[in-house]
MIFI-376583 format. One record per residue (C-alpha): residue number from 1; x negated, y negated, z; residue in one letter. Coordinates in nm, 2 decimals, decimal comma, m for minus. Example, Ala and Ser with C-alpha at 12.3 -4.5 7.8 and 13.67 -1.06 7.14 Angstrom:
BEGIN
(1; (m1,23; 0,45; 0,78); 'A')
(2; (m1,37; 0,11; 0,71); 'S')
//
This chain:
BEGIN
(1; (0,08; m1,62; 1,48); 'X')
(2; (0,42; m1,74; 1,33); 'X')
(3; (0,68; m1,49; 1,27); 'X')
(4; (0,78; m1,47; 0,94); 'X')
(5; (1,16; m1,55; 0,85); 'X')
(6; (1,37; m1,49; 0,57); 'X')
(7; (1,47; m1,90; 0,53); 'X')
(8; (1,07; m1,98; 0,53); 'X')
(9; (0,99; m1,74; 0,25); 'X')
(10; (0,91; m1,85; m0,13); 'X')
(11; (0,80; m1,64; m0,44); 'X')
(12; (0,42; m1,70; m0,46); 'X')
(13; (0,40; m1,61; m0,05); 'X')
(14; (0,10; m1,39; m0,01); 'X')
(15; (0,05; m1,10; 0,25); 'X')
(16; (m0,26; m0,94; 0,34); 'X')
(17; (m0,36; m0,60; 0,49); 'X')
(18; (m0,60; m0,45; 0,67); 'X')
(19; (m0,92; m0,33; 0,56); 'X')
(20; (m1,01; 0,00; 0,52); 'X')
(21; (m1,33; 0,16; 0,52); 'X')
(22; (m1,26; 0,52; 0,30); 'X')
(23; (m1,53; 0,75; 0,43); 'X')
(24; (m1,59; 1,12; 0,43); 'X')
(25; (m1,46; 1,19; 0,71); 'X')
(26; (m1,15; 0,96; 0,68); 'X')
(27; (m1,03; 1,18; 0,33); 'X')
(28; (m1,08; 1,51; 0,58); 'X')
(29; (m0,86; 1,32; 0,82); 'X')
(30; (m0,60; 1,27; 0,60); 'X')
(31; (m0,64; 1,64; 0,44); 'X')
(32; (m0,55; 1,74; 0,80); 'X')
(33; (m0,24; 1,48; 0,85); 'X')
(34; (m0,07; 1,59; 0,51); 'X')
(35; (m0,19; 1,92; 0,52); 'X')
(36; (m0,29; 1,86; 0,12); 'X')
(37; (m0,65; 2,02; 0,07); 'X')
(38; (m0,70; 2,03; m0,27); 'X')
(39; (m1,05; 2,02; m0,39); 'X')
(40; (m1,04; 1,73; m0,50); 'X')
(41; (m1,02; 1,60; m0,18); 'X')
(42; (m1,31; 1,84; m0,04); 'X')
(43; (m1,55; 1,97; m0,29); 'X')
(44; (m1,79; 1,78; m0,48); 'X')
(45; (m1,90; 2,07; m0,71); 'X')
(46; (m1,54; 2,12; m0,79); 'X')
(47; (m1,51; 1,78; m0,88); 'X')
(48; (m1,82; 1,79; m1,09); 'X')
(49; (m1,57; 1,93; m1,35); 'X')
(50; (m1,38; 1,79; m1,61); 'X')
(51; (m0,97; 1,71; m1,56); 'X')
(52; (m0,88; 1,67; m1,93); 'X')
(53; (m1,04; 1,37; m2,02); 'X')
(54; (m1,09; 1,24; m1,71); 'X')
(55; (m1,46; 1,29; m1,51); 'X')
(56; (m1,46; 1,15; m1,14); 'X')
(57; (m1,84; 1,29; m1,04); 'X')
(58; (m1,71; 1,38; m0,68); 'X')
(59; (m1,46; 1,37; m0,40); 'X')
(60; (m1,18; 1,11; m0,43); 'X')
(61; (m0,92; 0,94; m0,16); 'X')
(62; (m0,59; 1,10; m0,14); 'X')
(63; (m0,34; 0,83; m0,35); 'X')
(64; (m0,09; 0,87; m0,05); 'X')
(65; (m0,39; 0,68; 0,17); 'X')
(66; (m0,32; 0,41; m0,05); 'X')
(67; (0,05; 0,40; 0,01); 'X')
(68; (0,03; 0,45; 0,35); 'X')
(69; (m0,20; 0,15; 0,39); 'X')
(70; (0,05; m0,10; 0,22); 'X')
(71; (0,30; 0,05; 0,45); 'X')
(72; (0,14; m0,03; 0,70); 'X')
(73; (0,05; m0,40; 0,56); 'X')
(74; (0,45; m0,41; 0,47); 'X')
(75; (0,58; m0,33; 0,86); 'X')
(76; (0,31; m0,53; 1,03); 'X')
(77; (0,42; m0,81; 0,83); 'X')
(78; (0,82; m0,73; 0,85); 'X')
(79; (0,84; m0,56; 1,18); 'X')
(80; (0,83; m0,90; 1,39); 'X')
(81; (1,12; m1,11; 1,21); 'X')
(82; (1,29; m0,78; 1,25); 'X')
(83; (1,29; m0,64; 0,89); 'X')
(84; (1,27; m0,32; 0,75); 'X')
(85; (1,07; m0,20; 0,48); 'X')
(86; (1,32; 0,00; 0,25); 'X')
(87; (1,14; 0,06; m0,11); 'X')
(88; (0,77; 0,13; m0,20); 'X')
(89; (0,69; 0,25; m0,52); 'X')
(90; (0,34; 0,24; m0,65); 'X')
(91; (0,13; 0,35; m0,93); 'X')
(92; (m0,26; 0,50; m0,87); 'X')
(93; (m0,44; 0,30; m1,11); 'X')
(94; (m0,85; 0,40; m1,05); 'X')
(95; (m1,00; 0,70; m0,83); 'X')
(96; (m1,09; 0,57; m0,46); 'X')
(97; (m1,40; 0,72; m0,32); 'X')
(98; (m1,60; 0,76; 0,00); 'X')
(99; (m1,78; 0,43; 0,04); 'X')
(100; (m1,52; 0,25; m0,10); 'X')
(101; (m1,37; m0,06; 0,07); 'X')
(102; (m1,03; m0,08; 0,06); 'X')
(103; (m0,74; m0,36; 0,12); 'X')
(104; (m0,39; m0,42; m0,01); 'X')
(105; (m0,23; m0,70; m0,04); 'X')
(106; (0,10; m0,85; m0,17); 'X')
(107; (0,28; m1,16; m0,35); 'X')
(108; (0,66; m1,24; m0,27); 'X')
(109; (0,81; m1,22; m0,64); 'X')
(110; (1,19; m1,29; m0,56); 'X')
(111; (1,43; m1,37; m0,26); 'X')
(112; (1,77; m1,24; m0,25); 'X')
(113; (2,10; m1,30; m0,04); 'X')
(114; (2,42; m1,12; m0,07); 'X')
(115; (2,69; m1,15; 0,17); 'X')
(116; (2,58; m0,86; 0,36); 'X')
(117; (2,22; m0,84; 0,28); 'X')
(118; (1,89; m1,02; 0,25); 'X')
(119; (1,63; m0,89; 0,04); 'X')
(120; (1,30; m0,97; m0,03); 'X')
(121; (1,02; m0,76; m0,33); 'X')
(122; (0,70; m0,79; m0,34); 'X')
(123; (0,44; m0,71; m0,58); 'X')
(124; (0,14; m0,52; m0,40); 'X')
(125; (m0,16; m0,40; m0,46); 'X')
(126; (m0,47; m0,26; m0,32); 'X')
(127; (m0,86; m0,35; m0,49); 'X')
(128; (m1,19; m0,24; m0,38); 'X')
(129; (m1,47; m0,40; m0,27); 'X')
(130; (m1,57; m0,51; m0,67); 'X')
(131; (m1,23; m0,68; m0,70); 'X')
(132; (m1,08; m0,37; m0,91); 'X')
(133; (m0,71; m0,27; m0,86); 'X')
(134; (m0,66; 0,10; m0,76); 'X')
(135; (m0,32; 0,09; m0,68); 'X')
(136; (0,00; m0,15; m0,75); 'X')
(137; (0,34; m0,12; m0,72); 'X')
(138; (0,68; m0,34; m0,58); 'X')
(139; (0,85; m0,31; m0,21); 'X')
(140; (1,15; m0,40; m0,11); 'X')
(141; (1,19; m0,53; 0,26); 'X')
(142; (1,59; m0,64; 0,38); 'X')
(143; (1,59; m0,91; 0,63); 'X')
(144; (1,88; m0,94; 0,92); 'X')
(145; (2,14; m1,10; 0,87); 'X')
(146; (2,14; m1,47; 1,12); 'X')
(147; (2,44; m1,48; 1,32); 'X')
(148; (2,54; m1,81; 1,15); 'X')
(149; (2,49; m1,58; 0,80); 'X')
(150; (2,79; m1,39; 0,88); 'X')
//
């Protein structure tokens, strides 16, 4: 595998991340890491209910899971040409439940160099197994400066 550089990057680039398999027991897992046990996270007879207009007809993912997996997708990528993931912001577009399969992804939508700074966004986005975007959002990732940069 080739480490990604700054100089090698063009808008149109395309990043993939891993796929996740939400479960049951995976949305109790993450109850437990971010200590956020609403019912809708837990209780399917809760979630038989009615939230204004919306109906889910059980249990859904935490949206955080969904950050936290392009995060991850973001530093895997990054991490080895020594850049460092700085901005996420994302939207929750469609309920995630268990059964689900899950995988984000991203699209390199503009490269910029200051005199002190690299920068690169990205347009992500995480779809199910049907194609359907649940999540989306931009990052921001800053790239070293090269010593000949300076």
């Amino acid at each position: 595998m080739t480490t990604t550089t700054f100089d090698s990057l063009s808008a149109g680039d395309t990043i993939d991340g891993p796929r996740f398999a939400v479960t049951r027991e995976s949305i109790r897992l993450f109850c437990d890491a971010s200590l956020d046990y609403n019912p809708l996270h837990l209780d399917d007879e809760y979630m038989k209910g009615s939230f204004g207009k919306t109906q889910f007809g059980g249990i859904i993912m935490h949206g955080m899971n969904n950050f936290g997996l392009i995060s991850r997708m973001i530093t895997d990528w990054a991490y080895p040409a020594g850049a460092i993931h700085r901005r996420l912001e994302t939207r929750w577009v469609k309920p995630v439940k268990p059964g689900d399969l899950i995988q984000p992804s991203g699209m390199i939508k503009a490269k910029q160099s200051t005199t002190k700074s690299r920068w690169v966004l990205i347009d992500v986005v995480v779809k199910n197994q049907h194609g359907e975007k649940v999540a989306t959002g931009e990052a921001m990732v800053e790239f070293p400066m090269d010593l000949f940069c300076q």
